[in-house]
RODO-2510 file (C-alpha; in nm, 4 decimals, decimal comma):
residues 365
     n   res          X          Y          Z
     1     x    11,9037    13,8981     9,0800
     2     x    11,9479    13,8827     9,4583
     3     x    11,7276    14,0297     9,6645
     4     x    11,9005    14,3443     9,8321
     5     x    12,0516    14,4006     9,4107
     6     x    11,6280    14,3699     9,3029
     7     x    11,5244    14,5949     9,5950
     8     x    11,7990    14,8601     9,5163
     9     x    11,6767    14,8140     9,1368
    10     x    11,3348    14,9042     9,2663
    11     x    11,3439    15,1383     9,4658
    12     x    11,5798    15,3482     9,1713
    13     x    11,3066    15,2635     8,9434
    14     x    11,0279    15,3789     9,1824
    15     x    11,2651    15,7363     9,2787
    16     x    11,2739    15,7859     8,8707
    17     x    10,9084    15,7499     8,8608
    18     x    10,8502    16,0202     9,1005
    19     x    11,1014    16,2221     8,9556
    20     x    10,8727    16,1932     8,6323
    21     x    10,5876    16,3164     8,8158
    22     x    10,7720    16,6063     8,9554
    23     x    10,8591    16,6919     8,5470
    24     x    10,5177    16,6992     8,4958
    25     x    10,4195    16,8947     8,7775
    26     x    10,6875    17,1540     8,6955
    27     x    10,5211    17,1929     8,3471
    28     x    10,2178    17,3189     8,5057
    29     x    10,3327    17,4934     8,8048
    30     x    10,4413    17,8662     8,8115
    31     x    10,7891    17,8571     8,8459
    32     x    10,8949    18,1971     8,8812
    33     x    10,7342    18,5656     8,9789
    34     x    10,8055    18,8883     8,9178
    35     x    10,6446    19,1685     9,0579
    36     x    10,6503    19,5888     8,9990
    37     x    10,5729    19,8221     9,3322
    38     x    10,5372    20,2069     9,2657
    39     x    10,3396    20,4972     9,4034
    40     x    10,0611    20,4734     9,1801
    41     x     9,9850    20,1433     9,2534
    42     x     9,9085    20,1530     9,6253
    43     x     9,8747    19,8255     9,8681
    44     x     9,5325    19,8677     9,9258
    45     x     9,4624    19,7941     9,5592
    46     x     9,7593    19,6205     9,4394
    47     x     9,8701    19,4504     9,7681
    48     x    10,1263    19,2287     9,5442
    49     x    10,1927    19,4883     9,3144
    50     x    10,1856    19,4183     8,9469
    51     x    10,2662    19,0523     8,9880
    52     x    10,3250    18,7920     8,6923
    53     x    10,3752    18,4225     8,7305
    54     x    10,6367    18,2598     8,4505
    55     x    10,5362    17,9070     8,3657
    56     x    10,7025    17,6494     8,1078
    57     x    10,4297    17,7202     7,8433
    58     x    10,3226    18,0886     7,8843
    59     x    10,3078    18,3599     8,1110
    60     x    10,0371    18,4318     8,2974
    61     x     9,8083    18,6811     8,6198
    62     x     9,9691    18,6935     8,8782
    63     x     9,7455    18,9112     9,0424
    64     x     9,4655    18,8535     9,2928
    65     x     9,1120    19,0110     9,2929
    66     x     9,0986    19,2829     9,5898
    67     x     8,8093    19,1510     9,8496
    68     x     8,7381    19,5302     9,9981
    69     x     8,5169    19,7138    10,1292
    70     x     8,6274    20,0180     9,9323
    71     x     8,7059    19,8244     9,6189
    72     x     8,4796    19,7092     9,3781
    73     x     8,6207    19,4510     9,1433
    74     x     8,4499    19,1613     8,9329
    75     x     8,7946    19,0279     8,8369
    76     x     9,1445    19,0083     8,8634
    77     x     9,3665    19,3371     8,6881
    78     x     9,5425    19,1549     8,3856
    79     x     9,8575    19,2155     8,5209
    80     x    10,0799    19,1026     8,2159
    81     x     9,8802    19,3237     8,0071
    82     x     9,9664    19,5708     8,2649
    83     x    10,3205    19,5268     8,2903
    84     x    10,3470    19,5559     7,8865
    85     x    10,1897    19,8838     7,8870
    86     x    10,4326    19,9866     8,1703
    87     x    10,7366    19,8706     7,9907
    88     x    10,6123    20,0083     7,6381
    89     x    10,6468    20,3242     7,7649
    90     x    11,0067    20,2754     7,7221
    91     x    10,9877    20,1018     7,4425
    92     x    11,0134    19,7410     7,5727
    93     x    10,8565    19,4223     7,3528
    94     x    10,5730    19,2702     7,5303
    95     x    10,6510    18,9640     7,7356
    96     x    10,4991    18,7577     7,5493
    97     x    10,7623    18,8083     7,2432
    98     x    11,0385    18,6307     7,4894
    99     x    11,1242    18,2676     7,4521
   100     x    10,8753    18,1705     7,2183
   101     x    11,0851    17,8623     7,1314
   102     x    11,1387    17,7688     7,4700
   103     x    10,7872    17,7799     7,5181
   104     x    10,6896    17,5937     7,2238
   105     x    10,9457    17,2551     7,2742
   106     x    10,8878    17,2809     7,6315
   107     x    10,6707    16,9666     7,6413
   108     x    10,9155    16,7836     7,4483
   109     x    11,2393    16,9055     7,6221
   110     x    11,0815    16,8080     7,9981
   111     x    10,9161    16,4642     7,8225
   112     x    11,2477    16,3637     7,7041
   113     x    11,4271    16,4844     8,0381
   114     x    11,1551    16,2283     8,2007
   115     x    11,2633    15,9153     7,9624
   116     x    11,6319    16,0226     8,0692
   117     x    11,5540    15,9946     8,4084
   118     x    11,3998    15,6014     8,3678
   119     x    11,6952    15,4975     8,1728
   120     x    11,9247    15,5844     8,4387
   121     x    11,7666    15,4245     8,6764
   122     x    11,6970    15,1311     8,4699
   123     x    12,0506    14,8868     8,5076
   124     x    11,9505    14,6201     8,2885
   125     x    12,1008    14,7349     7,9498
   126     x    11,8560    14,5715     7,6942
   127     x    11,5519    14,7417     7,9116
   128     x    11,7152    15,0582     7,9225
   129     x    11,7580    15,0995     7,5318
   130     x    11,4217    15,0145     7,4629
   131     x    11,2910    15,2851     7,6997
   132     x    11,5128    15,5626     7,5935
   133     x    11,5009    15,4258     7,2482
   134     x    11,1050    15,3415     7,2215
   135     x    11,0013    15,7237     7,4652
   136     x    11,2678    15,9241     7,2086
   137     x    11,1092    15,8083     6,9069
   138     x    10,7482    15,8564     7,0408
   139     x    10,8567    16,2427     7,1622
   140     x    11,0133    16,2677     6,8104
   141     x    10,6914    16,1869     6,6315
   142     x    10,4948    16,3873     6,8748
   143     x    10,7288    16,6589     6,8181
   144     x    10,7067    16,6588     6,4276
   145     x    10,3906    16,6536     6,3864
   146     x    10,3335    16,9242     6,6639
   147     x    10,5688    17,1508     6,4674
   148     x    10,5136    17,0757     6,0606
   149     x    10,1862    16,9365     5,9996
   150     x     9,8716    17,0456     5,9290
   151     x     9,6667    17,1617     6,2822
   152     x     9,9743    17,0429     6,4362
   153     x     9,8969    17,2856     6,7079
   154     x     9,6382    17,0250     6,8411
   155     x     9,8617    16,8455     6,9666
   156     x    10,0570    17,0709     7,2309
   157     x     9,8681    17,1125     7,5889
   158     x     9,6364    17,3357     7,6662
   159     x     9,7907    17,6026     7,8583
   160     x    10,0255    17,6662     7,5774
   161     x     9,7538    17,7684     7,3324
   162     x     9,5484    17,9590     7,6708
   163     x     9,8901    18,1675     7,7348
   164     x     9,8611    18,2157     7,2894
   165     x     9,5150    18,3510     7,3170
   166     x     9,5554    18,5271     7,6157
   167     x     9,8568    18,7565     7,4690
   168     x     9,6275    18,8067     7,1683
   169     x     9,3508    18,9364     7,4148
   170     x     9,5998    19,1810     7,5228
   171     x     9,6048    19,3022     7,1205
   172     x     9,4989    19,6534     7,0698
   173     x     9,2452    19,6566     6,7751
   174     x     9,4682    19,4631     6,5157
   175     x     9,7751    19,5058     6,7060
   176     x     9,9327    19,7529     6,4966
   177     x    10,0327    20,0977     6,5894
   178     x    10,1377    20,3135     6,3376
   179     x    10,0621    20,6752     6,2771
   180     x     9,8195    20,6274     6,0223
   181     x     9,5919    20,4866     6,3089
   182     x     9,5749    20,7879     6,4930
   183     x     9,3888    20,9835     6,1635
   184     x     9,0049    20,9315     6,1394
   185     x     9,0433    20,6694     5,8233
   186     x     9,2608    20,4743     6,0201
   187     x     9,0244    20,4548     6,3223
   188     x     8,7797    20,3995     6,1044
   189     x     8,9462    20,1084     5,9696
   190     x     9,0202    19,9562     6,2949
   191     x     8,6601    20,0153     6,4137
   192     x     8,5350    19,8145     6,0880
   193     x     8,7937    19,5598     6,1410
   194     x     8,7430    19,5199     6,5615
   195     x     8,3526    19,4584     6,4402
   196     x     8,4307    19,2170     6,1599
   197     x     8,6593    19,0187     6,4377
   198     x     8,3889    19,0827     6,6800
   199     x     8,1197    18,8597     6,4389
   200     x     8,3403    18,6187     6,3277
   201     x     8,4429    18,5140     6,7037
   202     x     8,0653    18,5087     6,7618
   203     x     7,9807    18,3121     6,5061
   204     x     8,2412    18,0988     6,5474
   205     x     8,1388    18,0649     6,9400
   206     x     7,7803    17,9621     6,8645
   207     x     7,9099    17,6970     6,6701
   208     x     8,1617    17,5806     6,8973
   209     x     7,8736    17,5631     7,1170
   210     x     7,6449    17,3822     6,9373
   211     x     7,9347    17,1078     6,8574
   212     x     8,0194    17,0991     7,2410
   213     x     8,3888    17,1435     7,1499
   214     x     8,6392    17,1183     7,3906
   215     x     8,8198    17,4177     7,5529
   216     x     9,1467    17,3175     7,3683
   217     x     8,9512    17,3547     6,9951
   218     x     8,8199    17,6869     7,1190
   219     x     9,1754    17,8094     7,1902
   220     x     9,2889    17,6853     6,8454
   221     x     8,9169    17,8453     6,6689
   222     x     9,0210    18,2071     6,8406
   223     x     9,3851    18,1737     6,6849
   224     x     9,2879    18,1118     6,3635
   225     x     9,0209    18,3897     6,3596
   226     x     9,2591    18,6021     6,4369
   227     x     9,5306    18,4705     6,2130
   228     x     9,2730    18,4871     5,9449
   229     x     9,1802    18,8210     6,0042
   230     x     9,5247    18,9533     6,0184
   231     x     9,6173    18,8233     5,6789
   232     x     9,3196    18,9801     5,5229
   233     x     9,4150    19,2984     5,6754
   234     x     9,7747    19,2508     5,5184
   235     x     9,6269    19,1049     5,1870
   236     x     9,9137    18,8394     5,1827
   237     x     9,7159    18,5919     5,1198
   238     x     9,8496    18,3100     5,3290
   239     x     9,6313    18,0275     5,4711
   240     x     9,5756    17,9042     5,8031
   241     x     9,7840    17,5562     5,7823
   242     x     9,7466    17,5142     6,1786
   243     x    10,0866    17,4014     6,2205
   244     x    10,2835    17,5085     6,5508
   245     x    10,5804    17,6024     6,3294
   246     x    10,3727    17,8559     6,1751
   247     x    10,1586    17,9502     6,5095
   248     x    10,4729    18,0424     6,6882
   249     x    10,6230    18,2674     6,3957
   250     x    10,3182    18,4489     6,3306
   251     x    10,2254    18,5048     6,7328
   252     x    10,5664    18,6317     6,7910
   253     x    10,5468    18,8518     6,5259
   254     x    10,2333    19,0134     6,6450
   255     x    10,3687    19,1029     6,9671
   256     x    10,6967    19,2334     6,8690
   257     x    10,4146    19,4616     6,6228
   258     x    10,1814    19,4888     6,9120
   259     x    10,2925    19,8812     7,0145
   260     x    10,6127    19,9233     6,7654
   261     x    10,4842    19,8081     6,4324
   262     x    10,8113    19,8762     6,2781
   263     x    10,8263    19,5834     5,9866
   264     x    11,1629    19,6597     5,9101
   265     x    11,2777    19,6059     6,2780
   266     x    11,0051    19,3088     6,2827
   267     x    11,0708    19,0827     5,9889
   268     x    11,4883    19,0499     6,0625
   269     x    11,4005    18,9183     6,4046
   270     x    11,1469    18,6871     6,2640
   271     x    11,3347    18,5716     6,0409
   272     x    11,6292    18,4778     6,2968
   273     x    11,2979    18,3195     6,5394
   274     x    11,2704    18,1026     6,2472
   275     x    11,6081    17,9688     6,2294
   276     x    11,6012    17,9101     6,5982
   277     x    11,3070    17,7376     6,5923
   278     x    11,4661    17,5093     6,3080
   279     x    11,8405    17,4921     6,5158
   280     x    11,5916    17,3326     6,8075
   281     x    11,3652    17,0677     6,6269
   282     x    11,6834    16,9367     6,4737
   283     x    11,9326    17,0029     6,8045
   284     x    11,6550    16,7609     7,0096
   285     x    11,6675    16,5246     6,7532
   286     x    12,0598    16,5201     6,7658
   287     x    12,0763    16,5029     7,1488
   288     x    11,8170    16,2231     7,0939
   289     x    12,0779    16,0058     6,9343
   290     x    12,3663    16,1195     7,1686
   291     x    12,1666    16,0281     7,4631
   292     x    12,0638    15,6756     7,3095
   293     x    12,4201    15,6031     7,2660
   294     x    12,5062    15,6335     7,6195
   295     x    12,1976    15,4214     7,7184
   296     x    12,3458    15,1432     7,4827
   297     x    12,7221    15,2051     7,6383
   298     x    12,5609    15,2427     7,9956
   299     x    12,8755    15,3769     8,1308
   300     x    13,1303    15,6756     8,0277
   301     x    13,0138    16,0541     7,9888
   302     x    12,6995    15,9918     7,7811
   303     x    12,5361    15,7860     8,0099
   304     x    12,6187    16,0139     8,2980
   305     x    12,4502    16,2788     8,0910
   306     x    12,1071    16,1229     8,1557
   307     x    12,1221    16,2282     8,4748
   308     x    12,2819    16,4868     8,5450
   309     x    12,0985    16,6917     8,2739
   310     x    11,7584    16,6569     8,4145
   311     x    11,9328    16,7776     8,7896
   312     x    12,0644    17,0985     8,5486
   313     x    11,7054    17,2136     8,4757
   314     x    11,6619    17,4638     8,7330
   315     x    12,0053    17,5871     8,6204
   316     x    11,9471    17,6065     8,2547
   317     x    11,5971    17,8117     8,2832
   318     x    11,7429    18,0431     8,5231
   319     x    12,0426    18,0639     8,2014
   320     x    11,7782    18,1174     7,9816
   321     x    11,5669    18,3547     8,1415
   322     x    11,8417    18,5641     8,2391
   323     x    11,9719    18,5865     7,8389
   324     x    11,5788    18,6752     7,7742
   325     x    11,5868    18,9785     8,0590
   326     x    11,9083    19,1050     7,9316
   327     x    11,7792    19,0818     7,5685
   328     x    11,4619    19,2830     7,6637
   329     x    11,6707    19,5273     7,8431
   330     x    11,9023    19,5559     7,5725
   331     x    11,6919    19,6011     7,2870
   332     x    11,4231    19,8788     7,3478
   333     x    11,2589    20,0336     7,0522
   334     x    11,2797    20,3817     6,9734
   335     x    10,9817    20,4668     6,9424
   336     x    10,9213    20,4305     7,2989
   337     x    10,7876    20,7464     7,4678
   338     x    11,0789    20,7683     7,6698
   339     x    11,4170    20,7246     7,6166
   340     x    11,6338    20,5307     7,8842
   341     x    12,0008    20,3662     7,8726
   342     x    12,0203    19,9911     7,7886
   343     x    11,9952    19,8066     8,1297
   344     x    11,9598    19,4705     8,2944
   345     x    11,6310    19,3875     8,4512
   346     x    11,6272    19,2352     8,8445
   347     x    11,6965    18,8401     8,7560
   348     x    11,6547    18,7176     9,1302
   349     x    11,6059    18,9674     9,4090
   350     x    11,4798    19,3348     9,4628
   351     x    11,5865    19,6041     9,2110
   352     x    11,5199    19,9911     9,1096
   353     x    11,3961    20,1145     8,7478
   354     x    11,3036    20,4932     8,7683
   355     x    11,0199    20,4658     9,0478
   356     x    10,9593    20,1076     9,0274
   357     x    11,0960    19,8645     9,2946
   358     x    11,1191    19,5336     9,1375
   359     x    11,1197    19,1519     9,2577
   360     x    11,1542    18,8861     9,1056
   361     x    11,2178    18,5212     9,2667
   362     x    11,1488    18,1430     9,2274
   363     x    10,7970    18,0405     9,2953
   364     x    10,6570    17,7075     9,4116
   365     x    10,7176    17,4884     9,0992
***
């Protein structure tokens, strides 16, 4: 190699690097906020409004705590919890039930859009198919054991299993609503069950305690309380097998239940979740070998794909969030207390719903 070809070669190398970093960053980072203004939610108290912050993995507060004079608060208003009950009202899913798939491969989508980003820069052909080659086939294992195995779920990141648990906090009681809980049995029932849950999370905190477990095992020990709990309620009968496949089914079916616990409307679109969920494990694995075709070609189409796909990302989650807006806007329940016509939520910009100004724009990440 000459010298100004090996400096070019480094500094493309060093670029893809950063680049890498930058994926990694954007993992973590809020990358998106939306926020609802109305009268009853005045500045003083709500100078942001009801603000939430979209990441890759979850959805989280967007709101501040109020430092006042006038205002006493020891934390933060949950402002996605907020924002569900606003939207139930007219019979919107909680946010939480959108892109749980997204959410899920996220990690493996952005780790393989990093490897993508190396082997382009990477010009000597023999290095460049055993990075894209040896990173693909450590994502794929990652990836299948993250998704089928047993406690699979240990191995996603944190904040993916935080944003689970936190959208469980938000669960009413068992996170059912059905008329039957409005009689005194049925409150009954929910108070026995709320102080069975109540034990069992204690119990199960003392001895996370006395182990010292990590924050990550305490996410996954609340999840599987819960999950527990929830099939002894339903007396199916199924076992906790840990597995992210069967986390992400089973959390997105207790949101879509969370106010509308309709299980004929609920078990359809769990069912199609499922298939998605399936369509993506096997569609990475497919664009896997695509991808590692062009790295062994190193010229034509495929190898132009690695990268111009990772400079589409900002395009393809504003795609996807978009089809997720106009899906929650298009498919309200009925049994929401009011009744409005199908619409399209504010994707980028200011908007008007009823009395509600909304905003919604890109954030720092």
């Amino acid at each position: 190699m000459t010298t100004p070809t090996r400096s070019s070669y480094l500094a493309a190398m060093a670029l893809a690097l950063v680049a890498v970093a930058l994926l990694v960053a954007i993992y973590y980072a809020p990358v998106w906020w939306v926020a609802l203004k109305a009268p009853n939610y005045p500045p003083e108290a709500f100078p942001d409004g009801v603000r939430i912050h979209f990441h890759m993995n979850g959805v989280f507060n967007g709101c501040k705590k109020v430092e006042r004079a006038e205002i006493l608060e020891k934390e933060a208003l949950d402002c996605v919890h907020e924002m569900d009950t606003i939207n139930h009202y007219v019979g919107m899913y909680p946010i939480a039930a959108g892109g749980p798939v997204e959410r899920f491969f996220s990690p493996f989508l952005l780790s393989m859009l990093g490897v993508m980003v190396v082997g382009f820069a990477c010009s000597r052909r023999n290095l460049r198919i055993v990075i894209v080659g040896g990173g693909f086939a450590a994502i794929a294992a990652w990836m299948a054991v993250t998704y089928l195995s047993t406690e699979g779920v240990r191995f996603q990141p944190t904040g993916y299993l935080l944003a689970q648990v936190t959208a469980m906090d938000q669960d009413a009681g068992s996170g059912d609503t059905t008329a039957a809980d409005s009689s005194s049995s049925g409150a009954a029932l929910i108070a026995r069950l709320k102080a069975e849950l109540a034990k069992s999370e204690q119990k199960a905190k003392e001895t996370e305690q006395a182990a010292n477990v990590t924050e990550k095992q305490r996410f996954i020990n609340s999840l599987r309380v819960t999950f527990q709990k929830d099939q002894e309620r339903k007396g199916s009968g199924v076992e906790w097998n840990g597995s992210g496949r069967q986390l992400m089914l089973w959390h997105y079916e207790k949101n879509l239940g969370r106010y509308f616990n309709n299980p004929e409307e609920i078990k359809p679109l769990v069912a199609k979740m499922n298939i998605a969920g399936q369509a993506m494990f096997f569609g990475v694995l497919a664009a896997m070998v695509v991808v590692l075709l062009g790295a062994w070609q190193g010229r034509g189409p495929l190898y132009w794909l690695m990268g111009l796909a990772p400079i589409g990302l900002p395009l393809f989650f504003v795609i996807d969030y978009s089809g997720w807006l106009y899906w929650f806007g298009h498919n309200m329940n009925e049994m929401g207390a009011f009744t409005v016509k199908a619409f399209m939520p504010t994707v980028f910009g200011d908007g008007k719903v009823a009395q509600f100004s909304t905003h919604s724009y890109p954030y720092w990440g």
